[in-house]
N, C-alpha and C positions, 0 to 999 in steps of 0.2 A: 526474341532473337530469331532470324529467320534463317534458313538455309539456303545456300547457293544454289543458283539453278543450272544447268548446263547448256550455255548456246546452241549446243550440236542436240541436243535428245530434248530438250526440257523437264529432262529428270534431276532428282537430286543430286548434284555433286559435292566431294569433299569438301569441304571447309575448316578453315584451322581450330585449332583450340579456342573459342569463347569466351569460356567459362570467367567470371573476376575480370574484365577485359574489354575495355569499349570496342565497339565493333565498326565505329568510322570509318575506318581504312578499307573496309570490307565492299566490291562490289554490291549495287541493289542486285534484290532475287529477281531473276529473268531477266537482267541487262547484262549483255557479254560484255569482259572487259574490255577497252580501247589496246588495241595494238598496234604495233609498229609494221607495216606491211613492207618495208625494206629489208631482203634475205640478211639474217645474220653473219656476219663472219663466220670462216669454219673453224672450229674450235683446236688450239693445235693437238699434233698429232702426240697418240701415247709415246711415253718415254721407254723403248727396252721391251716394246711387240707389249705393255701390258696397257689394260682397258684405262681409259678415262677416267680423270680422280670424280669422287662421289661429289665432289666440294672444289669450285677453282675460283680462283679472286684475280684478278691483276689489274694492279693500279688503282686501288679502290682510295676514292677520296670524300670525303665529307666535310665540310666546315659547319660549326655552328658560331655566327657572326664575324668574329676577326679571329674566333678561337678554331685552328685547324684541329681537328679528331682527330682524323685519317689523310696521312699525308701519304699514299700510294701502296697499299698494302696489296702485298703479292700472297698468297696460299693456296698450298694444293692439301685433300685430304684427302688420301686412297680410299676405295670400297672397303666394307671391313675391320678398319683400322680405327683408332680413336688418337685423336690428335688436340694436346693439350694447350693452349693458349693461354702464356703466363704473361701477367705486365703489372707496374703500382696502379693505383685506384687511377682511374682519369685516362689510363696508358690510349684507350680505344677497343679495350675490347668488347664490350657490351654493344659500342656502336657498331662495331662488326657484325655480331650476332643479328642487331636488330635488321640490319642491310639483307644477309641472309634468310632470313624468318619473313621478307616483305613486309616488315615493319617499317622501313623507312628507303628514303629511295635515296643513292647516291649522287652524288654532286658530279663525278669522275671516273671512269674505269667500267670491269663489267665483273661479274658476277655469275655463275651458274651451281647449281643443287640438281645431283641426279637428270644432267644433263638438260634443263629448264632454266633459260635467261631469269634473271630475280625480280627484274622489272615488265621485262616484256609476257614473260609467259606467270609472272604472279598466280593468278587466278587457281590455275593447275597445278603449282607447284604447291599449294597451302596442303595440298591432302596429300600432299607427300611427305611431310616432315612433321617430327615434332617439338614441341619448345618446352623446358621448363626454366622457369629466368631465375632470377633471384631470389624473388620473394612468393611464398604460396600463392597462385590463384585460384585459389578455389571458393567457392560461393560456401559462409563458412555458418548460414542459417539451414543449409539444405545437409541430410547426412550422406557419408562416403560414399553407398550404394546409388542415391539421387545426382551426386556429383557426375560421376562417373556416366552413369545412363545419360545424363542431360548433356555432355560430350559427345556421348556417340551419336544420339539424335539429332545433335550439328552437323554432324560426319554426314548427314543422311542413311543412319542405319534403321532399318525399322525400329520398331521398340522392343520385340523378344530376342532380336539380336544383339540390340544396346544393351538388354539385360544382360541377355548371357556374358559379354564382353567385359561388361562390370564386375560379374562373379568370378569371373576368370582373373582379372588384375587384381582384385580385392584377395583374393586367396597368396597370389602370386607374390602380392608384396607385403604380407602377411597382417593384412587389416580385417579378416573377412569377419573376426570376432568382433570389429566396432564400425562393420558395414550399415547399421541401421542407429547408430550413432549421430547426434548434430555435429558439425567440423569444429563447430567453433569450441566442443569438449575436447578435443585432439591437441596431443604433446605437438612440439616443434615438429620433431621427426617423425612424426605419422603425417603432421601435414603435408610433408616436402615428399613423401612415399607416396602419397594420395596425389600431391601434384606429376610427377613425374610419371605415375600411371597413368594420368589423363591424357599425359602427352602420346603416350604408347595404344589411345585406343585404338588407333585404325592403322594398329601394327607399319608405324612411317619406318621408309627404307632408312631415313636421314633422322640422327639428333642431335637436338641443341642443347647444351646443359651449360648453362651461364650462373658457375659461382653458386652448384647447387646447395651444396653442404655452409653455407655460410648463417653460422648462427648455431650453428645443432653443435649439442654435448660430443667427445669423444664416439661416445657409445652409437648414436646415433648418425655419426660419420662414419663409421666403419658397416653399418648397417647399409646404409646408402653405397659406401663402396661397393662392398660387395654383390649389391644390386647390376649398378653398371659395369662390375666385372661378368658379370653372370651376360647380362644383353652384348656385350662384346663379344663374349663369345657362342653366342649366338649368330654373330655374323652382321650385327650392329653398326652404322660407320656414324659415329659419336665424335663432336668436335664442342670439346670442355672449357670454358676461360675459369680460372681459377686462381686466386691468390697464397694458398696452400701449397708448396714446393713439394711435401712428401706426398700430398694428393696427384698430381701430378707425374708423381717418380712412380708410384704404385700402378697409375692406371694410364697412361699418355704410351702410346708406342710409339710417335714422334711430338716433338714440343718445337712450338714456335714460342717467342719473347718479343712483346710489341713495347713501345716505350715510344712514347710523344707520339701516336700514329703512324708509328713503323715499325716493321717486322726489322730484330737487327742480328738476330741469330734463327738458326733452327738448326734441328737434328733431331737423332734418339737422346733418350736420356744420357746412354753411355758418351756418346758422341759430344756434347754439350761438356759432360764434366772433364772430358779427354782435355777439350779444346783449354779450359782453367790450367790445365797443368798435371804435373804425374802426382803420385801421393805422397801427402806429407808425412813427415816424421817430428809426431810431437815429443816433445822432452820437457818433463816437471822435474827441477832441481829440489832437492832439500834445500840449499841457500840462494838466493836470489842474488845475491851478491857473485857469486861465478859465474854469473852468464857470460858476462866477455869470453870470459874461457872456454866455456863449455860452448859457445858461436862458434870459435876459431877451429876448436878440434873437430867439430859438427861441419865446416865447410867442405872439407874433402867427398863429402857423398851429392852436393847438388851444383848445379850451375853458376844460381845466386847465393847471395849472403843471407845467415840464418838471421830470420827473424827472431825479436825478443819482446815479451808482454811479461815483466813481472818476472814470476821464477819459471817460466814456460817458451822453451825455444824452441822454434820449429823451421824445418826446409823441408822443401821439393827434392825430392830425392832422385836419382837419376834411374837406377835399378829397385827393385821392390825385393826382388829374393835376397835376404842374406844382411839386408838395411838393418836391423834390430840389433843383431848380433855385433853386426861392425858397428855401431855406435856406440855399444856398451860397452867393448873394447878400447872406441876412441875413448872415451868418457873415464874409461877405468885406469888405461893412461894419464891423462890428464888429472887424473884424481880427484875428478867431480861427481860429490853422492847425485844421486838418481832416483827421486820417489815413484816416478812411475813415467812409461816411455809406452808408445802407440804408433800405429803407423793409419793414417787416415786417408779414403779417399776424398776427393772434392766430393760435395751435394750440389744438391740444384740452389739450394741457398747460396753456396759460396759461388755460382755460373752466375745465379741472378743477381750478385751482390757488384758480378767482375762486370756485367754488361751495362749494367744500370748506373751505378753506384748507389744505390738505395733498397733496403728491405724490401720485400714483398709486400707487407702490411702498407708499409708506407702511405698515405695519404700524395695523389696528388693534384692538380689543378688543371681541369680542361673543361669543355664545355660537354662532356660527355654525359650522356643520360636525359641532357635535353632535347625538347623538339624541335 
């Protein structure tokens, strides 16, 4: 595997992650890449005197055959910030990522990372970011200390610098006890640590973390969490596709929802579950046979008519303070027992359930993930 050269110096320049990775896409060493010698458009201006998002997309389009991906995808990511990209399998979000990372070139629209067109300035942009996709790449014949080195030495770092680099992420993401380990002896979640550190060796301003936690035990999700909480706050600008809703609510400080290759909501988290409605008031009857009843008395707190599932009726309630108390009143009027009564906000489930109409797990059908 060889390292980029730099047109301007002929010295080593970054180069992205390698590792597990055909390297096709990658200019030859000492060939600058082809560019577009027509001045870019100027990018527009910040919103509210703040700097330029780390991450801007608009109108990104991609087809693969008759199957549209991305049918005009608009996204901005602040410096900073981490911003969570939810959709069903298929939605486009991978394609996204891949568009971003100069893994693939878009059909439509434009793209920039830390201020660098995605297509025109590629070359330069690779040693700026880092990727970790789905699935581990790591070379998993070689051990963690060798992975990692063998990363930085892409980067174009010398080799006691690639070392130390490695020693420092290896400690960092607490592998340094199975640093001279083969990969291929490594749990799921030591792999996905070891990958995600690879991404991090030449410390990129930008990350990608596409669906990283996917496969790993509890224990090991939480592990990973709190990794990417920790680089956020650091000062990280981290843009996550994930199909995990509480992943998302925990770590996302804005969420987009892509669905058929379009963005069809965003906001904060809070802002999203706003948008579903105010909080419900669930009510489990002892008999499931009063529900009529216990509907009718239960109207006076919300807008619409109370839902019914079984011996569990539930509404939207219009005020939050005092909802409990007056229900149990209405209820007690009415002379309907009560096993047990709740007051629930929406989740990102019940957001992604209203925008979609389909689970987040869900399975769906696009040509995504191909070339």
């Amino acid at each position: 595997m060889g390292v980029l050269s730099s047109p301007q110096s002929g010295k080593s320049a970054d180069c992205p992650r390698a590792h597990g990775r055909p390297l096709d896409w990658l200019p030859v060493a000492g060939e600058a890449p082809a560019r577009d010698q027509t001045p870019a458009p100027s990018p527009p201006a910040p919103l509210d005197g703040d700097r330029a998002p780390a991450v801007r997309v608009q109108g990104l389009e991609k087809s693969y055959g008759d199957v549209r991906a991305l049918d005009g995808v608009d996204l901005d990511v602040q410096e900073g910030t981490v911003l969570g990209l939810l959709g069903p399998n298929g939605a486009g979000k991978t394609t996204v990522i891949r568009v971003l990372t100069t893994l693939l070139k878009p059909d439509a629209g434009s793209a920039s990372v830390a201020g660098l067109d995605v297509v025109r300035d590629a070359a330069e942009l690779r040693g700026l970011i880092g990727l970790a996709g789905q699935y581990a790449a790591v070379d998993e014949n070689l051990t963690g200390q060798e992975n990692l080195t063998m990363v930085g030495r892409l980067y174009g770092m010398g080799r006691s610098d690639a070392r130390r680099r490695a020693a420092e992420l290896l400690e960092r993401f607490d592998l340094s006890d199975a640093a001279a380990r083969v990969v291929k002896g490594y749990s799921g979640g030591m792999r996905r640590r070891l990958d995600l550190a690879a991404a991090l060796v030449a410390k990129p301003p930008v990350l990608f973390l596409d669906e990283p936690t996917t496969g790993l035990d509890p224990r090991s999700r939480l592990q990973l969490w709190e990794t990417i909480e920790r680089l956020a706050s650091e000062g990280a600008t981290v843009l996550l596709t994930t199909q995990y809703l509480d992943e998302a609510d925990r770590l996302a400080d804005a969420i987009a929802v892509i669905d058929h290759g379009r963005v069809i909501a965003r906001g904060s988290p809070d802002e999203l579950k706003d948008r579903v409605g105010g909080e419900r008031l669930e009510v489990h009857l002892q008999e499931a046979a009063r529900t009529a009843e216990a509907a009718a008395a239960l109207s006076v707190l919300g807008d619409e008519a109370p839902a019914v599932d079984g011996e569990l009726v539930s509404i939207t309630v219009r005020r939050r303070p005092g909802a409990i108390v007056e229900s149990v009143r209405l209820l007690d009027e009415a002379e309907v027992g009560v096993q047990d009564i709740a007051l629930r906000r929406p989740t990102l489930d019940d957001v992604f359930l209203a925008l979609t109409g389909r689970a987040a797990e869900q399975d769906g059908a696009t040509g995504e993930g191909q070339e």
